[in-house]
C-alpha positions in Angstrom: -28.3 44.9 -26.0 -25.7 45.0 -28.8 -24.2 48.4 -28.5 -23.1 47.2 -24.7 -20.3 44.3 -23.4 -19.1 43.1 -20.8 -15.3 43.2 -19.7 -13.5 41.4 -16.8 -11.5 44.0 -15.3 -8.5 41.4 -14.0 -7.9 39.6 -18.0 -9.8 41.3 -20.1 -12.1 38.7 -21.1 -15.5 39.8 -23.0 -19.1 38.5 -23.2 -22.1 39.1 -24.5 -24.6 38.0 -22.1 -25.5 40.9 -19.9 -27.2 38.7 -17.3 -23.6 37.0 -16.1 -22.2 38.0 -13.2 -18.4 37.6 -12.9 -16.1 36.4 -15.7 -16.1 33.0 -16.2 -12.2 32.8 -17.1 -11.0 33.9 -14.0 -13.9 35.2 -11.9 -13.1 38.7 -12.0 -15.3 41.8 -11.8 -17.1 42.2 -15.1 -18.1 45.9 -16.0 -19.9 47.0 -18.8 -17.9 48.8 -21.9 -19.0 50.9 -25.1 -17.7 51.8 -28.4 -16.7 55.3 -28.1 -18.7 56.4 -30.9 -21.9 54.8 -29.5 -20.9 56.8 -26.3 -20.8 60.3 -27.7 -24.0 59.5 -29.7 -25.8 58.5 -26.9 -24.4 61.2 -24.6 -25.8 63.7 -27.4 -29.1 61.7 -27.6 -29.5 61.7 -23.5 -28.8 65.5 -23.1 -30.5 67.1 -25.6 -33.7 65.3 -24.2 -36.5 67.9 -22.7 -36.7 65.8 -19.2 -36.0 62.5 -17.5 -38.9 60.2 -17.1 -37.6 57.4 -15.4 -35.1 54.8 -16.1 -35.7 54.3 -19.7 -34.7 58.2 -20.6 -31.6 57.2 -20.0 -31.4 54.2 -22.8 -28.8 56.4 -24.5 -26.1 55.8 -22.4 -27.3 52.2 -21.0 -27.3 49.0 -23.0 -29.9 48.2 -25.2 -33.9 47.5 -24.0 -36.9 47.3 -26.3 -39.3 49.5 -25.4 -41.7 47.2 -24.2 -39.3 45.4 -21.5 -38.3 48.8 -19.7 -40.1 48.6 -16.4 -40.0 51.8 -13.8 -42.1 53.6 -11.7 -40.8 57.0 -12.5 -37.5 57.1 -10.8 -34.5 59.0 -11.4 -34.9 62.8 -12.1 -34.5 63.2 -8.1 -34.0 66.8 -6.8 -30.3 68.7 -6.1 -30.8 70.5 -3.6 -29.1 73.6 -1.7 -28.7 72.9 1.7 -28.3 76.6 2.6 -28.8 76.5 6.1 -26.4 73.4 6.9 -23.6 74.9 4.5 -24.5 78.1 7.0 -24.0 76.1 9.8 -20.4 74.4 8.8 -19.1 77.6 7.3 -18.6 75.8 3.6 -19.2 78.3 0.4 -21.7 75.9 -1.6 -23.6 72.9 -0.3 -26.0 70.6 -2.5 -27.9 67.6 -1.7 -28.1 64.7 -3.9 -32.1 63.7 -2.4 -32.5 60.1 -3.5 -34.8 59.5 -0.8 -37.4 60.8 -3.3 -37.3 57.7 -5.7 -40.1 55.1 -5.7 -39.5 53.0 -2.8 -37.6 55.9 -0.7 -33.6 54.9 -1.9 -30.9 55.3 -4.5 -31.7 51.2 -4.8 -34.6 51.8 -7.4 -31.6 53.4 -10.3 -29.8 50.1 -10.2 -32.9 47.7 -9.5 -35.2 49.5 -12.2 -32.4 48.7 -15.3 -31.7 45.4 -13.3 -35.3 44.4 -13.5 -35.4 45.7 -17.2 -32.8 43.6 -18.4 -34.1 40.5 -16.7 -37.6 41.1 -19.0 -35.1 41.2 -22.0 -33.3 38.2 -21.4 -36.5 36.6 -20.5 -35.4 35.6 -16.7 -38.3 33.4 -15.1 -36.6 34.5 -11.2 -34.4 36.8 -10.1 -32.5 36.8 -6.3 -31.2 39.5 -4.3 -29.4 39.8 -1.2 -29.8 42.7 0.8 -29.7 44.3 4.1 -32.8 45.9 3.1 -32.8 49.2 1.0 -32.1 46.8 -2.4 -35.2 43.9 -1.2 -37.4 46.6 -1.1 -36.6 48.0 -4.1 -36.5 44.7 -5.8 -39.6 42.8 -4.9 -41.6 46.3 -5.7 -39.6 46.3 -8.9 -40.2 42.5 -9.3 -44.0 43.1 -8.6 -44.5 45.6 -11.6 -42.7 43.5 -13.8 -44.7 40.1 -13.0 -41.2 38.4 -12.0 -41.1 36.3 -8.8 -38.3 37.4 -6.2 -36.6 36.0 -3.5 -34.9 38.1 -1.1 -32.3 37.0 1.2 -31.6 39.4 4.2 -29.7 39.1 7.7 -31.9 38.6 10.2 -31.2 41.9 12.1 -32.9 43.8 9.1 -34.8 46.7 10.0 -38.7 45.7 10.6 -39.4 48.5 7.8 -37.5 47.4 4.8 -38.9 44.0 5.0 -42.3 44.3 5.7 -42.3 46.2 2.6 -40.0 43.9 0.0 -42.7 41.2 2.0 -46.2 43.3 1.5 -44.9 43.6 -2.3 -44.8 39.8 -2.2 -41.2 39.1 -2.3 -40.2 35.6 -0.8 -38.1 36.8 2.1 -35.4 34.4 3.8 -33.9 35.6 6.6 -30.3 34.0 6.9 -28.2 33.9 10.0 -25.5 36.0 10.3 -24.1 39.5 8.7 -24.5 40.3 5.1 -21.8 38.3 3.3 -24.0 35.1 4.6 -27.1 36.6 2.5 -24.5 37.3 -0.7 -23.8 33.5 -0.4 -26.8 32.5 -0.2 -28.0 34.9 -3.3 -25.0 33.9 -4.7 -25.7 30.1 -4.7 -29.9 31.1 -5.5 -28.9 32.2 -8.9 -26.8 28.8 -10.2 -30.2 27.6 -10.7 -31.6 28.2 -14.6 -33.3 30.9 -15.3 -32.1 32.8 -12.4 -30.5 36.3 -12.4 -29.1 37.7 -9.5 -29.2 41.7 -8.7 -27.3 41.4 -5.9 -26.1 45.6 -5.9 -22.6 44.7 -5.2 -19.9 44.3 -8.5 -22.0 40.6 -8.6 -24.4 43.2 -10.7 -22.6 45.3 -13.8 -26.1 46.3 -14.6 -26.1 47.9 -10.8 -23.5 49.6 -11.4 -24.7 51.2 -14.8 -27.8 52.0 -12.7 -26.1 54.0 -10.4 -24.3 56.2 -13.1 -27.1 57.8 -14.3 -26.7 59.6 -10.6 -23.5 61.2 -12.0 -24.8 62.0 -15.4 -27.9 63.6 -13.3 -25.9 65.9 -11.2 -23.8 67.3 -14.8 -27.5 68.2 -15.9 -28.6 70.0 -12.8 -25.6 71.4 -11.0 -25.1 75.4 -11.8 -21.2 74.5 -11.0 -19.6 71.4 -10.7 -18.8 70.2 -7.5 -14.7 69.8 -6.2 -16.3 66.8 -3.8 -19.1 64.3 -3.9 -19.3 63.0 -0.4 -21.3 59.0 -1.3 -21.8 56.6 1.5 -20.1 53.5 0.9 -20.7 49.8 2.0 -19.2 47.4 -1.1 -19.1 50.3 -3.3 -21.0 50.0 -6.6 -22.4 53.4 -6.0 -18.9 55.2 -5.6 -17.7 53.6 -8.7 -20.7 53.9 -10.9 -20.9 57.8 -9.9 -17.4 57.6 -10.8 -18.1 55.8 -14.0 -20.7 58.3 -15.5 -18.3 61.3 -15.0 -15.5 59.1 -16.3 -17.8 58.7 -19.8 -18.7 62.1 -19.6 -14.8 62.8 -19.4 -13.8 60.8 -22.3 -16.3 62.4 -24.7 -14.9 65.9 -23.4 -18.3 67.2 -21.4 -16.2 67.1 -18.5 -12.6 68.2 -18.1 -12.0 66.1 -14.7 -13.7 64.1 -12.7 -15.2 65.7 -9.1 -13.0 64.1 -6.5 -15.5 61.2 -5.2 -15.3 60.7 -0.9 -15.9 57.3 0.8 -17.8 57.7 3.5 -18.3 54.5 6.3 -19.1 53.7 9.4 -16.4 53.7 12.5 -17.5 49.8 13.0 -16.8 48.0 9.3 -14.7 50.1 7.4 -12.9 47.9 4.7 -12.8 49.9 1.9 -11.3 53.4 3.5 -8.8 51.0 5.6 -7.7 50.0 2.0 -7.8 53.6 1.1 -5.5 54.6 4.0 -2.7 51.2 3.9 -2.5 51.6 0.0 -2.6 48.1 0.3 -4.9 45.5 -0.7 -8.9 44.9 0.7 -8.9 42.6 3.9 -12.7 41.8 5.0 -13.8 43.4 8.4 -14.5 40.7 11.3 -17.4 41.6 13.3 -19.4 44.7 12.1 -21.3 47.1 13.9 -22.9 50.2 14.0 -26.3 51.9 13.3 -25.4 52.3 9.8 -26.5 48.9 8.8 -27.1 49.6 5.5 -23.2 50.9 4.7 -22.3 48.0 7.0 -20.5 45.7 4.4 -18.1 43.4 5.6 -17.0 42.2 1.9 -15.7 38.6 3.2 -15.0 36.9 0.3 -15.2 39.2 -1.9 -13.0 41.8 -0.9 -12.0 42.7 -4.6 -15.0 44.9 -4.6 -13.1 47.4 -2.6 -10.1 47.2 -4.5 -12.2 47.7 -7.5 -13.8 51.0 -5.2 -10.1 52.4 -3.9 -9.0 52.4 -7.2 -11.8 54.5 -8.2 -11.2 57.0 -5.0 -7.5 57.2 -6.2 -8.8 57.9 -10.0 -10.6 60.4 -8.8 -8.5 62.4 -6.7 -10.8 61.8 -3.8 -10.5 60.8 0.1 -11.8 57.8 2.6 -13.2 58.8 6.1 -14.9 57.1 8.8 -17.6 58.7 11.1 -18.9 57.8 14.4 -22.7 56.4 15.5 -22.5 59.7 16.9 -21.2 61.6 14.2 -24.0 59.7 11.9 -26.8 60.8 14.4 -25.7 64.6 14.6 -25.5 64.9 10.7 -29.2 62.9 10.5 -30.5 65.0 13.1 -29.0 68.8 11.7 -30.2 67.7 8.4 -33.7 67.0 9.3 -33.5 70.5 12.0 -32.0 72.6 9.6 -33.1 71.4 6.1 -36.6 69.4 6.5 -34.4 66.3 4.8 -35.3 63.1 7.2 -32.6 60.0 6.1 -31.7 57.0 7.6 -28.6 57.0 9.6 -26.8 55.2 6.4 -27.6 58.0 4.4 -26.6 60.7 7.4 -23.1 59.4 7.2 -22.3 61.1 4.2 -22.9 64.4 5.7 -21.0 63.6 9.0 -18.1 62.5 6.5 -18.3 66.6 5.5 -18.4 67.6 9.0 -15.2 65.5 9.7 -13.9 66.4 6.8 -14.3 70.2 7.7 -13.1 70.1 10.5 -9.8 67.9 9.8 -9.4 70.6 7.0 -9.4 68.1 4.4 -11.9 70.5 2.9 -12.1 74.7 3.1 -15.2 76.6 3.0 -14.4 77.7 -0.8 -15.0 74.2 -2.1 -17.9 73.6 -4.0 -19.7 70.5 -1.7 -22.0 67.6 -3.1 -24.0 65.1 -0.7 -25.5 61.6 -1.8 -28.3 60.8 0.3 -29.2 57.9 -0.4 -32.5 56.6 1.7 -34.8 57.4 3.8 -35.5 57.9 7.3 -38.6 56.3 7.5 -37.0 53.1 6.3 -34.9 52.9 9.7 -36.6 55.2 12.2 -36.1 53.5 15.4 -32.4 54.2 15.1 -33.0 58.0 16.3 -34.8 57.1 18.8 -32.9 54.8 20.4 -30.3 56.9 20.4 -32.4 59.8 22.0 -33.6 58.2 25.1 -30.6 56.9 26.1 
């Protein structure tokens, strides 16, 4: 792992140790830097590959793994996709689809948890912890499972029936905590203190996360015909946003890319800290009491609010925008995606499409803009929510 560091974004403080999760110093964010010449090698190494076969084929860009401790079950390489008949439907010129709903355990999670999981074999981690509010403990304890590493998953205890029975079927220790998410990320947060523990907790708590979710970025430079002007990325804490942001930042610096595809925060009506932020220009302030059926976006950050600093910052870099969308909004988008397209995601996932819907018709987009959507998971992870909804 010697090509790779880490760096605490507030003083600038560097380690070694990939398994740490915030800088001991100070207790800042810690992010994971290059040599700019091991960059553009790898970069060069990565795209001049024949195809991606899971995590490891992007080992290039990523820190350092012997080949024996890479663990995956063949995700990444997920489909970009037109979405001809919903671009039809909104009047926008070019419309893809991001589908990461096709990954091992049905979720963008398996990027982040796959290199997570990786790593932990490296460093020769006897546990790892995760809290979740569900896409991530699936994703881990199946992870965990392949790699022979026990792993305890801390969840609210709202969690949706589906994404537990399966982190639980794949014989992940499941401890369902009282309260909304930042009560799990305590709880994770205390778990991993103990030796031997790492914690892939998918927040900034994770720098390997965050690498994880880059390759998402570095995917769509590979696939996409044309660029796209937007990247519309539901957002809870907002790892995802700023590792998409990352990979076109690195492919920016070596001179792939000229700019960077203005990157839009998309949350939920009910717990919206991070496009609040966006819209003040001031500083993060946790959200009391959140709601909605967009539980897996639904991220309070209380106590830890510096993750959507870290995330604003990253909108700003990128030229980009912050919008919130309704339950309603959420449920139209699932529902025209899954009518007009085939694509079935959970109503987390939807939001990013109702944030191009909004964003249409608040004209903060035309139809001449070239349009990207993350979906991130599934609709069978969260089913019940449409249904609900429908009979009432």
């Amino acid at each position: 792992m010697d090509k790779a560091i880490l760096k605490c974004i507030k003083c600038k403080s560097q380690y070694l140790d990939l398994s740490q999760g915030t800088c001991s110093a100070c207790g800042g964010i810690l992010l994971v830097q290059y040599a700019p010449e091991a960059l553009r090698d790898g970069q060069n190494r990565l795209l001049h590959q024949r195809e991606i076969k899971g995590i490891s084929s992007f080992e290039p860009v990523l820190p350092d793994i012997k080949k024996d401790n890479w663990v995956t079950l063949q995700e990444c390489n997920t489909p970009y996709i037109e979405g001809k008949h919903v671009r039809e439907e909104l009047g926008i010129h070019s419309l893809w689809m991001k589908d990461e709903t096709r990954n091992p355990t049905g979720s963008f999670k398996d990027r982040a948890i796959a290199l997570c999981v990786s790593a932990a074999l490296e460093l020769g981690v006897k546990r790892v912890v995760v809290a979740s509010s569900g896409n991530g403990a699936a994703s881990s304890a199946a992870y965990g499972a392949r790699a022979g590493i026990p792993v305890t998953v801390a969840v609210p205890r709202g969690t949706p029936a589906g994404k537990v029975i399966h982190a639980q079927t794949c014989r992940g220790s499941i401890c369902r905590i009282p309260g909304k998410f930042d009560k799990s990320y305590e709880y994770a947060k205390e778990m991993a203190k103990e030796p031997g523990t790492m914690n892939l907790t998918t927040t900034f708590l994770s720098p390997l996360a965050v690498e994880g979710y880059k390759t998402m970025a570095y995917e769509i430079y590979m696939q996409a015909g044309n660029m796209p002007d937007y990247v519309f990325i539901p957002v809870g804490a907002g790892p995802v946003l700023y590792g998409i942001y990352k990979g076109f930042e690195e492919l920016c610096m070596t001179g792939r890319l000229k700019t960077i595809p203005r990157l839009a925060a998309v949350q939920s009506e009910q717990c919206a800290p991070i496009v609040r932020a966006w819209r003040t220009g001031g500083k993060t302030v946790g959200w009391e009491n959140p709601g909605g059926i967009a539980s897996a976006i639904a991220d309070p950050l209380l106590g830890y609010e510096d993750n959507g600093d870290l995330t604003v910052k990253a909108i700003k870099g990128s030229g980009g925008l912050g919008l919130t969308v309704s339950d309603e909004e959420i449920l139209a988008a699932g529902k025209l995606l899954a009518g007009k397209e085939g694509i079935f995601v959970e109503p987390s996932s939807a939001a990013a499409l109702a944030g191009v819907m909004k964003a249409k018709a608040e004209n903060l987009i035309d139809s001449s803009h070239d349009i990207a959507v993350l979906l991130t998971g599934s609709g069978l992870k969260d089913p019940g929510k449409y249904e609900e909804r429908g009979h009432k």
